[in-house]
C-alpha positions as CSV (number, residue, x, y, z in Angstrom):
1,X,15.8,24.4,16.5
2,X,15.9,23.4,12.6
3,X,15.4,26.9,10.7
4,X,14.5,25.6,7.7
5,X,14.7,21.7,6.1
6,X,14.3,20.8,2.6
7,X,11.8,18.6,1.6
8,X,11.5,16.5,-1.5
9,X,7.8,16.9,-1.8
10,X,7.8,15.2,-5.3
11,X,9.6,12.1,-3.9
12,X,7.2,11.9,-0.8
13,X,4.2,12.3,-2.7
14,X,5.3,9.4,-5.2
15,X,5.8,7.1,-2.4
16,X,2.9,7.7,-0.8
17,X,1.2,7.2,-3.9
18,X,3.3,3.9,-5.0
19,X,1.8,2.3,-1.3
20,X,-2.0,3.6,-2.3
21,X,-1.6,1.8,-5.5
22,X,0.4,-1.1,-4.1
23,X,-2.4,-1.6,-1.6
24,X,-5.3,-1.5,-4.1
25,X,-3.6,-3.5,-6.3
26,X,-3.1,-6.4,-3.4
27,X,-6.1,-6.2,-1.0
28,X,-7.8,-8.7,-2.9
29,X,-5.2,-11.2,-1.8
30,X,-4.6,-9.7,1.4
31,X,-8.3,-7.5,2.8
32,X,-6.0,-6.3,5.8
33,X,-3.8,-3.9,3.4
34,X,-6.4,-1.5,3.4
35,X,-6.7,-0.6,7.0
36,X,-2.8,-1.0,7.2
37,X,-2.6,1.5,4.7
38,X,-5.0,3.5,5.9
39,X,-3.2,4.4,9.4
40,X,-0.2,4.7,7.3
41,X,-1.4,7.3,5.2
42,X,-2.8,9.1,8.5
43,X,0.1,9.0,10.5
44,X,2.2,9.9,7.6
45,X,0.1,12.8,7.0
46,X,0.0,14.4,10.4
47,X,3.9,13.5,11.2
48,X,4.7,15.5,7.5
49,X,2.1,18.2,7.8
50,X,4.0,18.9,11.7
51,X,7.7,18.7,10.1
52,X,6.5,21.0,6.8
53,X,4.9,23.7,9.1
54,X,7.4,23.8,12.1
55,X,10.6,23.4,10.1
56,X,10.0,24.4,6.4
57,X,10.2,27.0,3.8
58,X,7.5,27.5,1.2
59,X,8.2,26.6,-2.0
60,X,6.5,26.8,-5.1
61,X,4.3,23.3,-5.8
62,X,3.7,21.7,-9.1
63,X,0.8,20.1,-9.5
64,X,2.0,17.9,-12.7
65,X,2.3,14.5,-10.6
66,X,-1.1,14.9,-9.2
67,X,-2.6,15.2,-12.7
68,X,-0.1,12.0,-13.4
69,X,-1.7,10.0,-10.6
70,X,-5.3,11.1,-11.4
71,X,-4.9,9.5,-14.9
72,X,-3.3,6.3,-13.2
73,X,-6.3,5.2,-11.3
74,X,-8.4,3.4,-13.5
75,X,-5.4,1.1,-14.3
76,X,-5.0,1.1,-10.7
77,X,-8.6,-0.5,-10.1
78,X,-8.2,-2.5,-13.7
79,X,-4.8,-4.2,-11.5
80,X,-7.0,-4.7,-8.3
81,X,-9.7,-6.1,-10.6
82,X,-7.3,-8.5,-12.6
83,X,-4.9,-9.8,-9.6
84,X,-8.2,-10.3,-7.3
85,X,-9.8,-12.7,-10.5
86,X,-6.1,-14.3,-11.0
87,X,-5.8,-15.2,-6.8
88,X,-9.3,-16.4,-6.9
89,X,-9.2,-18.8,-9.4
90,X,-5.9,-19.7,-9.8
91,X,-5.4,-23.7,-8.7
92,X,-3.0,-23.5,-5.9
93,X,-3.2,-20.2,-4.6
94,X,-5.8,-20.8,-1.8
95,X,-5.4,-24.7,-1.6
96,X,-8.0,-26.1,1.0
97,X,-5.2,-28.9,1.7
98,X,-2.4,-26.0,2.6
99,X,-4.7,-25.1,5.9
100,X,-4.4,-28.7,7.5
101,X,-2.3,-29.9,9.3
102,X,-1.2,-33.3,8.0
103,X,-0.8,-35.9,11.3
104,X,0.9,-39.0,11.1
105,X,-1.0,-41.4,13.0
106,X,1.5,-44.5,13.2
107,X,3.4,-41.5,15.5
108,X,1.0,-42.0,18.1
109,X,0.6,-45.7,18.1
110,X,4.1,-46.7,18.2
């Protein structure tokens, strides 16, 4: 059994923040991100919580990136705003003509 592991608890809280914001910032274009994300952040959090109680040490936490990220999410939902406006109304994006499928009827008639 693992006495102690070192975790990186800056690093993991980034990344789980980068896919929050990530997944704001695209579930206009994509509504499905969310409750991907959502089970991601769940699992994530149970499979770290086991691993940081079982096998860690305590260590002293900073709280600086939390007060970082805090300040980040109105740009955050000023992102999701701006990319949900630009793949709404942006000519090409969600063509009408890209969703049919295109026969060619002399095919058929020989």
């Amino acid at each position: 059994m693992i006495t102690s592991m070192v975790f990186d608890l800056p690093t993991e809280k980034a990344i789980i923040c980068l896919n929050f914001i990530i997944a704001v910032m695209y579930s206009s274009l994509l509504p499905i991100l969310i409750p991907i994300t959502t089970l991601y952040l769940i699992v994530t959090f149970f499979c770290k919580k086991a691993l940081i109680l079982r096998y860690s040490i305590r260590v002293p936490a900073d709280e600086a990136i939390s007060e970082k990220i805090i300040t980040l999410i109105p740009f955050v939902l000023l992102a999701h705003f701006f990319m949900g406006v630009w793949s709404h109304t942006a000519v090409g994006v969600f063509r009408s003509d890209s969703y049919l499928i295109k026969l060619d009827l002399n095919f058929f008639t020989g």
